[in-house]
PASEBA-1860 file (N, C-alpha, C; in nm, 3 decimals):
! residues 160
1> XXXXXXXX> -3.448/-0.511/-2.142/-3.487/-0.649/-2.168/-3.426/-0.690/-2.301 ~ -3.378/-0.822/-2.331/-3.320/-0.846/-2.442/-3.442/-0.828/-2.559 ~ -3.396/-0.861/-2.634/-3.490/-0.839/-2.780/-3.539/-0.978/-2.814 ~ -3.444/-1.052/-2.732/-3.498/-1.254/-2.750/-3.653/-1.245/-2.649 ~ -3.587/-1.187/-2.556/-3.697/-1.175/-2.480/-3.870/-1.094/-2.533 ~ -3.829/-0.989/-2.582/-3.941/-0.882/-2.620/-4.002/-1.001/-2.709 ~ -3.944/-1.066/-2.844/-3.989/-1.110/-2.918/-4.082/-1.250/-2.855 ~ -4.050/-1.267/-2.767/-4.126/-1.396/-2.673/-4.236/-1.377/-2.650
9> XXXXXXXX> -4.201/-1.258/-2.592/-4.349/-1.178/-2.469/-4.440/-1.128/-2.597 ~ -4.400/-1.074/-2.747/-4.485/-1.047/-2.809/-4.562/-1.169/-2.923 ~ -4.461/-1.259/-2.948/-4.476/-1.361/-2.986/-4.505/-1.401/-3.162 ~ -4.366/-1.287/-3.179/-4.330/-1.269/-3.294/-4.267/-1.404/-3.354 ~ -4.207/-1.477/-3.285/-4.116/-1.574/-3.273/-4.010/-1.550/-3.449 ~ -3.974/-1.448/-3.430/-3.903/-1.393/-3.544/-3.746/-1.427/-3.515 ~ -3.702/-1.393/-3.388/-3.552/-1.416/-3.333/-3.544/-1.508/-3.255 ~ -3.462/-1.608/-3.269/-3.430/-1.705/-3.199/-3.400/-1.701/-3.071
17> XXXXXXXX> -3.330/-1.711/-2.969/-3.260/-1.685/-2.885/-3.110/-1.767/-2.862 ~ -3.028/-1.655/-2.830/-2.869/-1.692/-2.897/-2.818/-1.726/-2.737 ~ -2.800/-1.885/-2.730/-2.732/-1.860/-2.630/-2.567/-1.799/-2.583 ~ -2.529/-1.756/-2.699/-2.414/-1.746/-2.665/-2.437/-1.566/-2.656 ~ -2.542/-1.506/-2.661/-2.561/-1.356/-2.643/-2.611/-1.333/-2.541 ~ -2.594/-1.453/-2.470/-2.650/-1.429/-2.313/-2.534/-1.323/-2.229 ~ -2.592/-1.293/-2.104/-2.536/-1.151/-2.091/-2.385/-1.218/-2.000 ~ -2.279/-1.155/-2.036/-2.147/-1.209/-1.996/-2.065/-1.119/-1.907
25> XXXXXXXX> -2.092/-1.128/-1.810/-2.028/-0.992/-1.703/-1.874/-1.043/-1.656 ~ -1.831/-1.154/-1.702/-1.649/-1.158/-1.714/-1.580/-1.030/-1.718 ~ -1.590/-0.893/-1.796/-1.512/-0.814/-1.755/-1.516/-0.724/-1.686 ~ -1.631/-0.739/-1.626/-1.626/-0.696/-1.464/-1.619/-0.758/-1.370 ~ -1.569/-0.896/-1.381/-1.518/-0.965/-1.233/-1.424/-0.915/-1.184 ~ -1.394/-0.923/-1.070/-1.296/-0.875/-0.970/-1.176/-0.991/-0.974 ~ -1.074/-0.895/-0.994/-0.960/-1.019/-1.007/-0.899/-1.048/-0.817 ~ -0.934/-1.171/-0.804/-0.857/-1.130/-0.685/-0.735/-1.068/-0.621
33> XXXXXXXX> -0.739/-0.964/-0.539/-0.611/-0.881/-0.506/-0.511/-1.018/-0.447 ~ -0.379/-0.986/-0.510/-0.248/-1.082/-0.470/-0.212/-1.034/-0.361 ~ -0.197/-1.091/-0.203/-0.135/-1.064/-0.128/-0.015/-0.926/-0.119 ~ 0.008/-0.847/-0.059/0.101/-0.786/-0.041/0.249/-0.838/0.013 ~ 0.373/-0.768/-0.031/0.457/-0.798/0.055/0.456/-0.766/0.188 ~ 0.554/-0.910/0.234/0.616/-0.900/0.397/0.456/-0.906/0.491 ~ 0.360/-0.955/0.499/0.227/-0.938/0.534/0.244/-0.931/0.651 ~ 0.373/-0.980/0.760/0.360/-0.990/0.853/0.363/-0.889/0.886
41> XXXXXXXX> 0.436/-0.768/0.850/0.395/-0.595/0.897/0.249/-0.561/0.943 ~ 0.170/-0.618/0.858/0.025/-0.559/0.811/-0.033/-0.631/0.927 ~ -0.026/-0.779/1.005/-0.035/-0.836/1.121/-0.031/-0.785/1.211 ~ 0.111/-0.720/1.221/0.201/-0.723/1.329/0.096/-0.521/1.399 ~ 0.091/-0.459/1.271/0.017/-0.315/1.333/-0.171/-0.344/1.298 ~ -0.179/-0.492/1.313/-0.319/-0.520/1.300/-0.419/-0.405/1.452 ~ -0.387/-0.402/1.521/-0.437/-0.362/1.627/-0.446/-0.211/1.597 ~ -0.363/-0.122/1.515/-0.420/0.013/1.436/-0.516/0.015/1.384
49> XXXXXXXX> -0.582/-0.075/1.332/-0.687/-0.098/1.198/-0.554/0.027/1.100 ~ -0.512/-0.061/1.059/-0.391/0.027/0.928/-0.448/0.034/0.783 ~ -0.463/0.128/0.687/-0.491/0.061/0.584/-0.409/0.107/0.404 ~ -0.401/0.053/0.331/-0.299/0.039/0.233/-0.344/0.092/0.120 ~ -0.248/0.180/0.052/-0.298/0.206/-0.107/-0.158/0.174/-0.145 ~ -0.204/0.119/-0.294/-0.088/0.131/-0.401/0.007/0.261/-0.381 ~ 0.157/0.269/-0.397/0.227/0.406/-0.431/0.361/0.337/-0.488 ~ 0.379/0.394/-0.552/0.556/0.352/-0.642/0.559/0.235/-0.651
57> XXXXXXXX> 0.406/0.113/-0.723/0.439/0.014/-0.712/0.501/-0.080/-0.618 ~ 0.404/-0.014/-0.486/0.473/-0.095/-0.361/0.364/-0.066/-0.293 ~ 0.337/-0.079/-0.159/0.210/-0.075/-0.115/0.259/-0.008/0.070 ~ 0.155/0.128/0.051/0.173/0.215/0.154/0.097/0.155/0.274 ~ 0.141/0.204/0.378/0.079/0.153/0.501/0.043/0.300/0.581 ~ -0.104/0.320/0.561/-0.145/0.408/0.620/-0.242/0.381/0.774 ~ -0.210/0.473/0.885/-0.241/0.482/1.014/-0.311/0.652/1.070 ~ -0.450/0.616/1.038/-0.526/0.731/1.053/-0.470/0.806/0.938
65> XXXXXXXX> -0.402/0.936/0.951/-0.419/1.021/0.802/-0.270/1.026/0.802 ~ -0.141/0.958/0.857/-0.029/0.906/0.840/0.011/0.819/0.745 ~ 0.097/0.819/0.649/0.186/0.739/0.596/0.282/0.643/0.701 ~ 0.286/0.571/0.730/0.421/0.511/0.768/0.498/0.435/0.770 ~ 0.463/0.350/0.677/0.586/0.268/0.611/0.517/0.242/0.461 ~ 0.617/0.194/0.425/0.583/0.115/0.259/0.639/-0.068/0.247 ~ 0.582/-0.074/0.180/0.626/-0.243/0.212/0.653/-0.305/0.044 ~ 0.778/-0.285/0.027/0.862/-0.332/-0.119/0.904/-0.459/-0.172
73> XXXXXXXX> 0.812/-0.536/-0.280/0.892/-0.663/-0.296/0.906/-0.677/-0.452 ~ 0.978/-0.599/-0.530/0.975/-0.608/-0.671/1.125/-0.652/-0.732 ~ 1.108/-0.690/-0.855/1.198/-0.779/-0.898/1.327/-0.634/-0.969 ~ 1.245/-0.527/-1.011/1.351/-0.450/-1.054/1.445/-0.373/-0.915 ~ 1.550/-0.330/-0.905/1.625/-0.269/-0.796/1.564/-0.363/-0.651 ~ 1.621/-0.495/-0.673/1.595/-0.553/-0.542/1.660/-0.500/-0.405 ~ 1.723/-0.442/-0.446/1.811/-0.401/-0.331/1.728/-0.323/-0.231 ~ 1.666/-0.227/-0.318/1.555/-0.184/-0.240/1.426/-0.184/-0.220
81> XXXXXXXX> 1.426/-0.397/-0.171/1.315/-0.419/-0.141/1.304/-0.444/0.035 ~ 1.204/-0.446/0.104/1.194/-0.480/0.213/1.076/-0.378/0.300 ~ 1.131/-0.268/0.375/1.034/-0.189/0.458/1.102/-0.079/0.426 ~ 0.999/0.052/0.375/1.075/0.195/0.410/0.983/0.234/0.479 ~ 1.076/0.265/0.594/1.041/0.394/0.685/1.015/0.527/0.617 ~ 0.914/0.577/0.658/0.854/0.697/0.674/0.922/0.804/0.750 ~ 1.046/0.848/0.744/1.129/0.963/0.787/1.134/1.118/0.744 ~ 1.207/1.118/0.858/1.287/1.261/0.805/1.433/1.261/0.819
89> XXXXXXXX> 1.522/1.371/0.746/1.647/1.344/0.786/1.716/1.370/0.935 ~ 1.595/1.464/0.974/1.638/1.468/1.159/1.670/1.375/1.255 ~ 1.591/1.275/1.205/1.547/1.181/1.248/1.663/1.038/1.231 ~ 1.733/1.040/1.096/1.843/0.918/1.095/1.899/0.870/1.143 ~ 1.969/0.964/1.274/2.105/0.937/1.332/2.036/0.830/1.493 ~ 1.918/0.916/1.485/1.866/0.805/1.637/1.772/0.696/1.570 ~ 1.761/0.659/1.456/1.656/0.539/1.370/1.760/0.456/1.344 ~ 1.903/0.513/1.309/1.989/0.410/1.281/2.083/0.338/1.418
97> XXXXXXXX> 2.061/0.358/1.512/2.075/0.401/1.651/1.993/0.207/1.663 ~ 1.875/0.231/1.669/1.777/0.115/1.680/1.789/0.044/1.559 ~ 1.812/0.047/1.439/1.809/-0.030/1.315/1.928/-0.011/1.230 ~ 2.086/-0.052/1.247/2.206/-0.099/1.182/2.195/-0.144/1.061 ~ 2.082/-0.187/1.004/2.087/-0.214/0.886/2.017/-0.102/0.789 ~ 1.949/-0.027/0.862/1.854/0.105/0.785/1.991/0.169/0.633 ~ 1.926/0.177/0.575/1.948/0.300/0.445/1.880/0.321/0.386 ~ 1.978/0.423/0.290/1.914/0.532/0.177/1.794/0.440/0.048
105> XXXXXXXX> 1.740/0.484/-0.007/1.660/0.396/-0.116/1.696/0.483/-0.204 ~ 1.819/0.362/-0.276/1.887/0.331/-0.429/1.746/0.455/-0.538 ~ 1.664/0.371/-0.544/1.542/0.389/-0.653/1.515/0.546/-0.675 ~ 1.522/0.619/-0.530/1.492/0.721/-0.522/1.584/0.808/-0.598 ~ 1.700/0.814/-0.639/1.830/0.867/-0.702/1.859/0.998/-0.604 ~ 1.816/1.001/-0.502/1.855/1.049/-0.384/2.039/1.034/-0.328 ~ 2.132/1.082/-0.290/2.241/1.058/-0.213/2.234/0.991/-0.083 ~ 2.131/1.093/-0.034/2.017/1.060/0.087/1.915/1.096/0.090
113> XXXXXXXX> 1.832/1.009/0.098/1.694/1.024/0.126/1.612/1.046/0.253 ~ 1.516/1.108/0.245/1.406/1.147/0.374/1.424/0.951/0.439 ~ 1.344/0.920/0.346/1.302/0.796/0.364/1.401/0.689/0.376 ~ 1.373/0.584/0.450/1.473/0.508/0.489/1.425/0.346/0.448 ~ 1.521/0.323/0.412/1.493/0.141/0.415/1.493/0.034/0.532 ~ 1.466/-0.055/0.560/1.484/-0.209/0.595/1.528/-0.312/0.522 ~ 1.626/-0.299/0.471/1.663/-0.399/0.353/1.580/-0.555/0.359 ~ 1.529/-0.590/0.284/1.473/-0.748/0.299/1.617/-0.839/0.318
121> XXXXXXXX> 1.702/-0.852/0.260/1.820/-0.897/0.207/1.938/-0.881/0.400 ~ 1.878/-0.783/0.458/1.965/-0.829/0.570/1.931/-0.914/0.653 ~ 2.011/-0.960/0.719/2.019/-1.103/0.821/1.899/-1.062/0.934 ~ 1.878/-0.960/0.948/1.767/-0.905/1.087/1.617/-0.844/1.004 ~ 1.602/-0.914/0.927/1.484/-0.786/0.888/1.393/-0.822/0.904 ~ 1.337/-0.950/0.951/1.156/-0.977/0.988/1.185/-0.918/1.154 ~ 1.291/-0.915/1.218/1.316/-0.846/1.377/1.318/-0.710/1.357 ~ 1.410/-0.616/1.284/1.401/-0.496/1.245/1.251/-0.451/1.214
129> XXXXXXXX> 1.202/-0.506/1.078/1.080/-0.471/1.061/0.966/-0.435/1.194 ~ 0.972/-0.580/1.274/0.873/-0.552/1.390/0.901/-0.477/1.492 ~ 1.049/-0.424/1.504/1.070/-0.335/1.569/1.023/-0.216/1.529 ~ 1.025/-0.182/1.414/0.968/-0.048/1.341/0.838/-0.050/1.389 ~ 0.725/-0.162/1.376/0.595/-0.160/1.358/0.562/-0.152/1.511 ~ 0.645/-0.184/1.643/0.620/-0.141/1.799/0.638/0.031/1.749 ~ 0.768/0.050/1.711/0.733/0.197/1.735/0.623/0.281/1.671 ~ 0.552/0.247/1.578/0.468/0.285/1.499/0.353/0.297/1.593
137> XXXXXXXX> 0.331/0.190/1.673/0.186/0.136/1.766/0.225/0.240/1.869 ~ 0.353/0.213/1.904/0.410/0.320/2.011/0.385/0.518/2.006 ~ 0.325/0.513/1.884/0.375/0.656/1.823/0.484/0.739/1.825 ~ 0.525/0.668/1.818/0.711/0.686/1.759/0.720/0.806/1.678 ~ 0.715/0.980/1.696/0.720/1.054/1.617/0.818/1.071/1.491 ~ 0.907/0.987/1.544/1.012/0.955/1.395/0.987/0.906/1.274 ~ 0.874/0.800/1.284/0.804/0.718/1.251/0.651/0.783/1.185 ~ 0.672/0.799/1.029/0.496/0.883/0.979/0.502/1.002/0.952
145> XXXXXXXX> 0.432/1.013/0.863/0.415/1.190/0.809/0.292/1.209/0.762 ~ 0.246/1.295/0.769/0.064/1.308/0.694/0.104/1.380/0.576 ~ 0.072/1.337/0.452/0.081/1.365/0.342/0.047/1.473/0.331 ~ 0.118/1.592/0.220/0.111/1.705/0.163/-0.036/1.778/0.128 ~ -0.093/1.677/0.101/-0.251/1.714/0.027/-0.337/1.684/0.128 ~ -0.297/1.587/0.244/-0.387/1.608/0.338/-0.410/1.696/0.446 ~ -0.235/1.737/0.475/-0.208/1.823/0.550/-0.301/1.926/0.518 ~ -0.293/1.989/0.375/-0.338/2.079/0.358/-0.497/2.130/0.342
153> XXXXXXXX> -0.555/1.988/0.339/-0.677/2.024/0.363/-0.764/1.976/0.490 ~ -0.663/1.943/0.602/-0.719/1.926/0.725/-0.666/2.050/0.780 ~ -0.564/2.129/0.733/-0.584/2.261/0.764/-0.624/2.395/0.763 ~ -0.707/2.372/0.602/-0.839/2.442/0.607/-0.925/2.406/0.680 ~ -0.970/2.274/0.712/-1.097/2.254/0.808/-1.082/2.301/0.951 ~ -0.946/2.303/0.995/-0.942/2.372/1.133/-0.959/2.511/1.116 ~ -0.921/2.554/0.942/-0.939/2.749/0.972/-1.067/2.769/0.972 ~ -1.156/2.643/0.949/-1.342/2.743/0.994/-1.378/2.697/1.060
END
C-alpha cells in the first residue's frame, strides 16, 4: 500500500499525496510486435498452425519441432533478403530443379551453404516462395530439419 495511503487510513495527514508518484507501469507495456517479413508465407502455411521465433535477426518459421524456412527483410546484405529454405546439400540439385532462382546466403560466408535462399529481389519470388510453402504443407522432406537441441532431447525421451 502506498505510504499516501497508510497515512490516510491512519490519519496522520503528515504526507500529502503526490500525484505524480502515482504508480506508472509504462515500462512494462508491451510494445507492439512489428509485423514480420513477406507475411504472406505465414498465410500461405496458415493451415500448419506454424509458429515463429526470432533467429539471425530474421524470423524462423517453425512446423511442429521443424525449422523450415526463415523469412529475411533487413537493410544490411539485402541481397540476402527474401525466404531461406531449410536444406541440405543433398538436396540442391532437385530444389533448384523447382526454384531457378534459389542460392547460396552471401551472410553466411559459406561458398555453399546447407541453406538456401529465395531471393526477394527476383522477378518470381512471391510464386517461388508459395511454391516452397505447398511443399512444406506437402511434407516435402527436402524441406525442414529439427534442430540440434531438439533432436537431442526428443531422443532421450524415446530412450525411456
Amino acid at each position: 500500500m502506498p505510504l499516501a495511503a497508510v497515512s490516510d487510513i491512519l490519519g496522520t495527514g503528515t504526507m500529502k499525496r503526490n500525484k505524480k508518484a502515482s504508480l506508472d507501469l509504462s515500462p512494462f507495456k508491451l510494445k507492439p510486435r512489428k509485423p514480420g517479413p513477406h507475411q504472406f508465407v505465414l498465410d500461405a502455411l496458415a493451415e500448419l498452425a506454424p509458429f515463429t521465433r526470432p533467429m539471425f535477426g530474421c524470423l524462423a518459421i517453425y512446423v511442429d519441432d521443424k525449422i523450415v524456412l526463415i523469412l529475411r527483410d533487413r537493410p544490411v546484405h539485402p541481397e540476402d533478403n527474401g525466404v531461406w529454405l531449410v536444406t541440405t546439400r543433398e538436396y540442391h540439385a532437385s530444389l533448384r530443379n523447382e526454384f531457378p532462382c534459389m542460392r547460396t546466403i552471401g551472410l553466411l560466408g559459406e561458398n555453399v551453404t546447407n541453406w538456401q535462399s529465395l531471393p526477394a529481389s527476383a522477378p518470381d519470388f512471391e510464386q517461388a516462395a508459395l511454391h516452397a510453402c505447398e511443399l512444406v504443407i506437402a511434407g516435402d522432406p527436402r524441406i525442414g530439419k529439427v534442430p540440434n537441441s531438439r533432436r537431442a532431447k526428443s531422443a532421450k525421451k524415446k530412450s525411456r
